[in-house]
N, C-alpha and C positions, 0 to 999 in steps of 0.2 A: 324089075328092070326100069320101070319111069319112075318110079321113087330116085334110080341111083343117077338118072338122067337132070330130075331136078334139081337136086340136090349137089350134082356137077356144075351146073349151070348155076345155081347163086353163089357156087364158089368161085367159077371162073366169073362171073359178073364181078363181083365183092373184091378180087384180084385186079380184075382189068380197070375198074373203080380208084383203087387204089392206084395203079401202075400210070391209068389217064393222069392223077391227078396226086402226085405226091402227097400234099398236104393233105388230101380225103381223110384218110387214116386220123391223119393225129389233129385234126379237124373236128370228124364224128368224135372220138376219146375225147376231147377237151370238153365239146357239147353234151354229153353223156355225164362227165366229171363233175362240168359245173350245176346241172339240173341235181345230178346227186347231191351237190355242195350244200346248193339251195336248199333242197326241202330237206336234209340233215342239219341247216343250219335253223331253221324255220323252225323245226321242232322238236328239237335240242337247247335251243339257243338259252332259255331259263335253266335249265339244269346242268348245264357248262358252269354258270358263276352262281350255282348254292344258292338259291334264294331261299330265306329263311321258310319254315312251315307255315300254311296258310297262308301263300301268297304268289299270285301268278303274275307275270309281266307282262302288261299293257301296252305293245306296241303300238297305237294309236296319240300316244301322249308323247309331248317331247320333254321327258326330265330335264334339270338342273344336273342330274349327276349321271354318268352311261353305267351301265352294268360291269362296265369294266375298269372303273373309276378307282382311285385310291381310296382308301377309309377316309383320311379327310376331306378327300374331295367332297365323300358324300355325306359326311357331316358337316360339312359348308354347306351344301345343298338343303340338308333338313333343316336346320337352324334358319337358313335364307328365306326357304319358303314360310315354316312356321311365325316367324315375326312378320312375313310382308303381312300376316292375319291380325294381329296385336289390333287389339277395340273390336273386333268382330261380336258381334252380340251373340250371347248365347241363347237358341235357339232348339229345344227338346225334338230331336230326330229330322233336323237337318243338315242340310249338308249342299254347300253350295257346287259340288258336282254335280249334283240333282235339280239347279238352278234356284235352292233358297237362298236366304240373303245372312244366314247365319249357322252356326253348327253348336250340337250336342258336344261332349268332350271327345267321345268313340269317332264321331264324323270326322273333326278337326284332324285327330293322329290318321285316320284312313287317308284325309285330302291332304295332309304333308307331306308323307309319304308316296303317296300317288305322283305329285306332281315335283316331288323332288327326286326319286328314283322311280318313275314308272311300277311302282308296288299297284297290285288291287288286289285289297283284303279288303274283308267286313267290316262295317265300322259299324256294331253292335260291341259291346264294351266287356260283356261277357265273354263272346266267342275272340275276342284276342286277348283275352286272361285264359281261354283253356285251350288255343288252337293255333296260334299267331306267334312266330317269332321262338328260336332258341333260348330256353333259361340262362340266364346266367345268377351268381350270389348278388346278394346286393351289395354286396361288401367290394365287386368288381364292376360296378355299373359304373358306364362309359356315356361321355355326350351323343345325344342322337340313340340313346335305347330307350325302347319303350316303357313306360312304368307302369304296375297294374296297384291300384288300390282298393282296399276290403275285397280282395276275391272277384272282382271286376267292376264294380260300385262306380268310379273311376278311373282315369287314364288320363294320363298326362307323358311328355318327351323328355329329359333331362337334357338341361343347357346347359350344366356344367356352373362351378362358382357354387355350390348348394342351392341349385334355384333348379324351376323344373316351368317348361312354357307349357299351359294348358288350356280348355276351354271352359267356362264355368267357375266349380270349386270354391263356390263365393262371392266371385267377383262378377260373376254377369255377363262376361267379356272374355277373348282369349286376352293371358295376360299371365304373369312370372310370379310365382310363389313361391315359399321356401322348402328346400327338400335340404336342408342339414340333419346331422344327425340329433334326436331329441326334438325337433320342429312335428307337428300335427301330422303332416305329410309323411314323414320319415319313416314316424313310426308305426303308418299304417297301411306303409309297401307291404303286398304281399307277396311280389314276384318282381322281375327285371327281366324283358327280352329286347335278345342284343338281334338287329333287325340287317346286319349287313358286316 
């Protein structure tokens, strides 16, 4: 009997609630709605737009391109950021995320990416040759896809024109080498992942 007593009583509360106050109702549902929106959108929001393998989105960063960006938007974005680097000294297992004043070649493709589409992946040059980013053939390699050399050795961004921006590689420096076909480079792609 007081179980059906309470249980009348937060009904007629929950009613007269409503009945005081019209908009109660569809007031509490909105407030309900949107706290559900929220933390379905919070953490969701990377697997809504497919981020490649090996890569989680850094909402703390403000990219060059939104996750919701056209393809070329955000190969505009990579390219942009990749060259604002061009003379950056190369620097073995730095990474000026980490506050050095230079990068290894793996750091460079992590901090282009990072700060051109909010990416954070490993910038270890192995584990994004075996972890990082959708294969594609190379015979289909697109501006703005990753490039892996000897099995990970390597890494460089293709810019498209047969050239490819990278860090190192000879030159000491981030800075555009040649990725034609028969060129040193070309021939020693081991893989191609398309990053977006």
């Amino acid at each position: 009997m007081f179980k059906k007593k309470v249980v009348s009583l937060l009904a007629i509360g929950m009613l007269s609630a409503a009945f005081v106050s019209p908009s109660f109702a569809a007031t509490r549902h909105m407030a309900t709605h949107q706290g559900a929106v929220t933390s379905h959108t919070a953490a969701t929001r990377s697997a809504s737009f497919n981020l490649p393998p090996g890569v989680t989105y850094d909402q703390s960063v403000q990219p060059q391109a939104p996750l919701d960006a056209t393809r070329q938007d955000k190969t505009n974005a990579v390219l942009m950021v990749a060259r604002s680097q061009l003379g950056t000294p190369y620097i073995w297992g730095a990474s000026k995320d980490r506050g050095g004043s230079g990068f290894d070649c793996s750091n460079f493709t992590a901090y282009v990416y990072h700060h051109a589409l909010g990416y954070k992946m490993s910038g270890a040059s192995r584990v994004q040759a075996s972890s990082v980013g959708n294969p594609v053939p190379k015979s289909q390699m697109q501006v703005g896809d990753l490039v892996i050399f000897n099995n990970g050795s390597h890494v460089g961004i293709y810019a498209g024109n047969g050239q490819m921006i990278q860090e190192g590689g000879g030159l000491g420096k981030v800075g555009y080498l040649p990725l034609k076909p028969g060129s040193y480079w070309y021939n020693h792609i081991t893989s191609v992942k398309r990053m977006y």
